[in-house]
FIKOLZA-1660 file (N, C-alpha, C; in steps of 0.1 Angstrom, whole numbers, plus 5000, padded with zeros to 4 digits):
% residues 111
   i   px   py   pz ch aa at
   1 3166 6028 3000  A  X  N
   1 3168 6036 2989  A  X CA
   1 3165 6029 2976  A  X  C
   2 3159 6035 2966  A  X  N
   2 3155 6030 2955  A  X CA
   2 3165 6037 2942  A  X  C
   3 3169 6031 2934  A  X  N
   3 3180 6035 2924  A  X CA
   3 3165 6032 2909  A  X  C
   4 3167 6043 2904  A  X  N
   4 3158 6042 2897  A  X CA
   4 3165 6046 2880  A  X  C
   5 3172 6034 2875  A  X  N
   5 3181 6036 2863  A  X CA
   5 3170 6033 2854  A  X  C
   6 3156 6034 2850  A  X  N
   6 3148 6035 2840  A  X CA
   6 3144 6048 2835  A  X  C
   7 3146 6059 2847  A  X  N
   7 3145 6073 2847  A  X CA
   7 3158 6081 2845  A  X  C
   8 3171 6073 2844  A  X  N
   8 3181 6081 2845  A  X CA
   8 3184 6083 2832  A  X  C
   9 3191 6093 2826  A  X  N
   9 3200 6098 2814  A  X CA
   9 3211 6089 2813  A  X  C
  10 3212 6086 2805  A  X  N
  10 3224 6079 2798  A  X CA
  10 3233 6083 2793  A  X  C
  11 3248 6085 2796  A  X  N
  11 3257 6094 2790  A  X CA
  11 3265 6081 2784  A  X  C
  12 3273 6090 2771  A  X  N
  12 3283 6081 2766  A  X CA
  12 3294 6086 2769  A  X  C
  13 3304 6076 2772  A  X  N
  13 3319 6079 2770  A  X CA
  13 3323 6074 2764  A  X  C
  14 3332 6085 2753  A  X  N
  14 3339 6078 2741  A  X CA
  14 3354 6071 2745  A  X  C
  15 3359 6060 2741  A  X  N
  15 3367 6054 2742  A  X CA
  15 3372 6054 2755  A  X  C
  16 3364 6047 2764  A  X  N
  16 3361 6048 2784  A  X CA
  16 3373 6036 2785  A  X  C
  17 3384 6040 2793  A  X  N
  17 3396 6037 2795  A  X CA
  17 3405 6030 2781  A  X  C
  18 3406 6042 2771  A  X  N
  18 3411 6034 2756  A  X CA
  18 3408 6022 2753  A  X  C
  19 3393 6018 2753  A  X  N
  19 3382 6013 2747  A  X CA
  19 3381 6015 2728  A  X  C
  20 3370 6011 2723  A  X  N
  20 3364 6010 2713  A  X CA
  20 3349 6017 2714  A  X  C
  21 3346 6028 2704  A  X  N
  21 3339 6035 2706  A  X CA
  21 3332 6040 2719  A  X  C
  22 3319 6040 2722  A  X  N
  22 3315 6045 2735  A  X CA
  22 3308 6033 2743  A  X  C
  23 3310 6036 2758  A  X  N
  23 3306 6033 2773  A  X CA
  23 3294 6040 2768  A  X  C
  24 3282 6033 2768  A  X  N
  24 3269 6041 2776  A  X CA
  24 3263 6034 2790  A  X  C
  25 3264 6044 2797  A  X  N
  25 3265 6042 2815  A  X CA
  25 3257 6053 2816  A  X  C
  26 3238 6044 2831  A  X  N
  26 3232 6052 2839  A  X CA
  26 3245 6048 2851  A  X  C
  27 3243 6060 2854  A  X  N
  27 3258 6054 2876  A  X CA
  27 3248 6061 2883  A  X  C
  28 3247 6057 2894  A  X  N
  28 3245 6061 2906  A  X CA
  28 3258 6059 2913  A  X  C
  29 3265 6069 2914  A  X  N
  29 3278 6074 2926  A  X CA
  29 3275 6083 2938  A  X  C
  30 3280 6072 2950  A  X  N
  30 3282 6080 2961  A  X CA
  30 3291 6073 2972  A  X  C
  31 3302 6082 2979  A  X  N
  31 3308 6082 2984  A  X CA
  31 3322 6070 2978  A  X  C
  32 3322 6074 2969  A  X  N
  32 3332 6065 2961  A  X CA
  32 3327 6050 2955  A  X  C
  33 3315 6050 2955  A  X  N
  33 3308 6037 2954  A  X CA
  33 3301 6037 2941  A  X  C
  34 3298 6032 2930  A  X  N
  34 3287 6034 2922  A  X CA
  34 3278 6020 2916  A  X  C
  35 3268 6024 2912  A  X  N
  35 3259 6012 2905  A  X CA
  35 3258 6015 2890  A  X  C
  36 3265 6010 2880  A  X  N
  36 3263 6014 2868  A  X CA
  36 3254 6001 2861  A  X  C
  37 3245 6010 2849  A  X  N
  37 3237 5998 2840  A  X CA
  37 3245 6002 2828  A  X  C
  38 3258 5995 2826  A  X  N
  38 3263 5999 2810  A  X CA
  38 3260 5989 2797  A  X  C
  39 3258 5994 2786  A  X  N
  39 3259 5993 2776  A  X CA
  39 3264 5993 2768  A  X  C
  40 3270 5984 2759  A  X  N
  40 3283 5985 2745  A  X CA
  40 3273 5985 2739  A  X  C
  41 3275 5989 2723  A  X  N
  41 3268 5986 2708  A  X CA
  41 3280 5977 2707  A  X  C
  42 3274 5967 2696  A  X  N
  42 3287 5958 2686  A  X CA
  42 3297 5969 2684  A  X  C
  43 3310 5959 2687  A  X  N
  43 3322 5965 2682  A  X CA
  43 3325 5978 2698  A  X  C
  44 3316 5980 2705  A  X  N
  44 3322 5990 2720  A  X CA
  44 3330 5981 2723  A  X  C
  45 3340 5987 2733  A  X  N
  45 3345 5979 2746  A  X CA
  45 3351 5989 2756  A  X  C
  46 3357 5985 2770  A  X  N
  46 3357 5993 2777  A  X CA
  46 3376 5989 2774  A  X  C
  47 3384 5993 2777  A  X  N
  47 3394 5993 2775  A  X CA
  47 3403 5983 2792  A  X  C
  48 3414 5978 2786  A  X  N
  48 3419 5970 2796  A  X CA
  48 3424 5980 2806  A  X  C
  49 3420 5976 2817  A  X  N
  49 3425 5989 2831  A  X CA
  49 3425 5978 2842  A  X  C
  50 3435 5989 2854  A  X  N
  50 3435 5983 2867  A  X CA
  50 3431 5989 2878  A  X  C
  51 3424 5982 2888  A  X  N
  51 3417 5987 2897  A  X CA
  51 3426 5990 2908  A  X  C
  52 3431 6001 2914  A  X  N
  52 3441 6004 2921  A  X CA
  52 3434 6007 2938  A  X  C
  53 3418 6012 2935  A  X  N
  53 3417 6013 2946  A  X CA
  53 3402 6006 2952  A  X  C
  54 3400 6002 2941  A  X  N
  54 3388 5997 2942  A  X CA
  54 3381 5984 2936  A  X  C
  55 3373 5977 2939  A  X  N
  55 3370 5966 2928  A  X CA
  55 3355 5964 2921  A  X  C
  56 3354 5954 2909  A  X  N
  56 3345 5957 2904  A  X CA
  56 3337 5941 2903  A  X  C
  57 3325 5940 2903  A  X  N
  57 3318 5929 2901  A  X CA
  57 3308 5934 2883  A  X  C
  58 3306 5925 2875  A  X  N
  58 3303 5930 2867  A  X CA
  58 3292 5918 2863  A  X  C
  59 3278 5919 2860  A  X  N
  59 3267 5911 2859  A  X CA
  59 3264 5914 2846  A  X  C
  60 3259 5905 2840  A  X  N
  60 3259 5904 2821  A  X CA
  60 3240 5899 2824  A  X  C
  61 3231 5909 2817  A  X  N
  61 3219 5905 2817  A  X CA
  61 3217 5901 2803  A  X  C
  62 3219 5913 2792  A  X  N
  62 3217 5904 2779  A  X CA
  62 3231 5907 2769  A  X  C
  63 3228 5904 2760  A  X  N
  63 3239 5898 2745  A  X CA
  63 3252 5894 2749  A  X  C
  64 3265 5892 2745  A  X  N
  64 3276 5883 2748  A  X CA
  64 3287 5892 2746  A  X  C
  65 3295 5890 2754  A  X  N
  65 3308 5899 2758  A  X CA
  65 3319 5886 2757  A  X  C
  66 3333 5898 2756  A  X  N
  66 3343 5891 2758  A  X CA
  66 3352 5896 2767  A  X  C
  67 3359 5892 2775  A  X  N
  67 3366 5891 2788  A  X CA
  67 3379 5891 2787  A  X  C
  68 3388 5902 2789  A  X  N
  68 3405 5898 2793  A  X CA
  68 3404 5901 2805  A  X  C
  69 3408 5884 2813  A  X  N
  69 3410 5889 2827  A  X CA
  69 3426 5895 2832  A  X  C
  70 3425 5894 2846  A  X  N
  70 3444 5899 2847  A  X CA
  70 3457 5894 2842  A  X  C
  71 3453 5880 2837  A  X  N
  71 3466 5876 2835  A  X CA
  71 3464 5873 2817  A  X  C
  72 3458 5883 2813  A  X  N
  72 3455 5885 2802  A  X CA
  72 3451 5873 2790  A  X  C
  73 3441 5866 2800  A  X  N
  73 3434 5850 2790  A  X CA
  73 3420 5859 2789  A  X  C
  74 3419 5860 2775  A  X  N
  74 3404 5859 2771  A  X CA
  74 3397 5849 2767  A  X  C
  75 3384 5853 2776  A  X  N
  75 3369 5848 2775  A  X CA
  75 3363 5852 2764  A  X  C
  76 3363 5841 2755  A  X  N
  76 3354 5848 2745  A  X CA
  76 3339 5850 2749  A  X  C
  77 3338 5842 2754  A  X  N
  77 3316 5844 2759  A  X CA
  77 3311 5846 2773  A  X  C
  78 3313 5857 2775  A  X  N
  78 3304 5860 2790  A  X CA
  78 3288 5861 2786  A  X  C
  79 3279 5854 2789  A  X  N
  79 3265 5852 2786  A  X CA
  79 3259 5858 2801  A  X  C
  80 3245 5859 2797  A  X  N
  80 3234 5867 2802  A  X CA
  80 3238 5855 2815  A  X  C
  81 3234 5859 2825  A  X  N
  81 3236 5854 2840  A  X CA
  81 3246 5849 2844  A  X  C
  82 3256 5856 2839  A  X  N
  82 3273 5853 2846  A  X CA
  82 3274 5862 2849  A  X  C
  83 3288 5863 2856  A  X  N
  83 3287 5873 2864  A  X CA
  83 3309 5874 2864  A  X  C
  84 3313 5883 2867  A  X  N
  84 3326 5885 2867  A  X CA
  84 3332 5894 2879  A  X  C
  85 3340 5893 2885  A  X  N
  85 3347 5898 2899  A  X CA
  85 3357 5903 2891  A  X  C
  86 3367 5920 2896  A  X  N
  86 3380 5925 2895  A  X CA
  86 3383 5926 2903  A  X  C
  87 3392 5918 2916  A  X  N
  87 3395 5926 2925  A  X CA
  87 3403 5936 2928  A  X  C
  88 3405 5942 2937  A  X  N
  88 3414 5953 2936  A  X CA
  88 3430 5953 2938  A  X  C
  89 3435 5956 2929  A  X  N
  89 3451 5954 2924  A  X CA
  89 3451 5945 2910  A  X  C
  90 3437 5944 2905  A  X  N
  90 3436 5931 2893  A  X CA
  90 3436 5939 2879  A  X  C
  91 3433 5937 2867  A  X  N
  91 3430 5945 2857  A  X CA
  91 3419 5936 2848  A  X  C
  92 3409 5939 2840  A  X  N
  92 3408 5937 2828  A  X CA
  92 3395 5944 2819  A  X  C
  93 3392 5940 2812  A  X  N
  93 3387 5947 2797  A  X CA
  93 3376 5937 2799  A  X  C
  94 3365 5941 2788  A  X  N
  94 3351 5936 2786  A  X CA
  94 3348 5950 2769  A  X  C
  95 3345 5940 2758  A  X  N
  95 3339 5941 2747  A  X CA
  95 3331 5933 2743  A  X  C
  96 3323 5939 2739  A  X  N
  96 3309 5937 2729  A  X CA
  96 3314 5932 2715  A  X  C
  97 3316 5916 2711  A  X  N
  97 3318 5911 2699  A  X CA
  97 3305 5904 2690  A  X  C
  98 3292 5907 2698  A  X  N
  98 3281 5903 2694  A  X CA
  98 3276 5910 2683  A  X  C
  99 3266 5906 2675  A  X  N
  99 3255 5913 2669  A  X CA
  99 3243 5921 2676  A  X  C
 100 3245 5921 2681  A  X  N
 100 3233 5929 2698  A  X CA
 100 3240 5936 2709  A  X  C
 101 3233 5949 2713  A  X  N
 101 3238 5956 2722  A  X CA
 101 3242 5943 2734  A  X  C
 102 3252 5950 2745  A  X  N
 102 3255 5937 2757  A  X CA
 102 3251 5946 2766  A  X  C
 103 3245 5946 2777  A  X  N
 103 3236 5951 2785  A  X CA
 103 3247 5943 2799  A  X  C
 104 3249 5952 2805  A  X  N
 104 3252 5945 2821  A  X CA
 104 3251 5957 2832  A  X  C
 105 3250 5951 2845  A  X  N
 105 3252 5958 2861  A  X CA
 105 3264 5958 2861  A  X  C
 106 3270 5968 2867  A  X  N
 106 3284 5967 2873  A  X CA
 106 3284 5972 2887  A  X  C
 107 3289 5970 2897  A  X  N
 107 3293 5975 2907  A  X CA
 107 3308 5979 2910  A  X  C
 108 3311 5990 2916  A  X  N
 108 3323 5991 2925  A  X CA
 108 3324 5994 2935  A  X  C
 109 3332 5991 2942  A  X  N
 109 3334 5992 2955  A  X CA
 109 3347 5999 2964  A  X  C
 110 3348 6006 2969  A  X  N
 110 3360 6010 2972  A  X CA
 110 3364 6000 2988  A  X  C
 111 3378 5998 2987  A  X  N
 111 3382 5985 2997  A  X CA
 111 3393 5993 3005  A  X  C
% end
């Protein structure tokens, strides 16, 4: 199967789990599973949440994010080829404090 997120529509969600402005997310979902390519503008972020039934891997291809993991220590710099794990029962947040959109893969998984 080919996932073809160059051809997909991009929706925004505004303030995607009591975030800062909007989530823009291509997903491919199925069976509880999805592949997202999301995007913050400066100043987005996704809001601090916890994964109750599922977990998330999160890959950073360009600009720089910031990171509250579970035990609520933020990362100021997630850079282009890192990468971040939530597992499930974990929580945390990811914002865009750069001057450039931050571009990443996410995965979830249901466990």
């Amino acid at each position: 199967m080919i996932i073809d997120f160059l051809n997909m529509t991009e929706d925004a969600k505004p303030n995607f789990k009591g975030g800062e402005k909007a989530y823009n997310v291509k997903m491919f979902n199925t069976d509880g599973n999805k592949i997202m390519r999301g995007r913050l503008v400066p100043g987005a972020s996704i809001g601090f949440h916890t994964h109750t039934e599922d977990q998330e891997v999160i890959y950073i291809l360009e600009g720089e994010g910031s990171l509250v993991d579970a035990e609520g220590n933020v990362l100021d710099k997630v850079l282009p080829g890192q990468a971040t794990l939530c597992p499930k029962g974990e929580s945390h947040s990811l914002a865009n404090r750069g001057d450039s959109d931050l571009l990443f893969f996410a995965v979830v998984t249901s466990v």
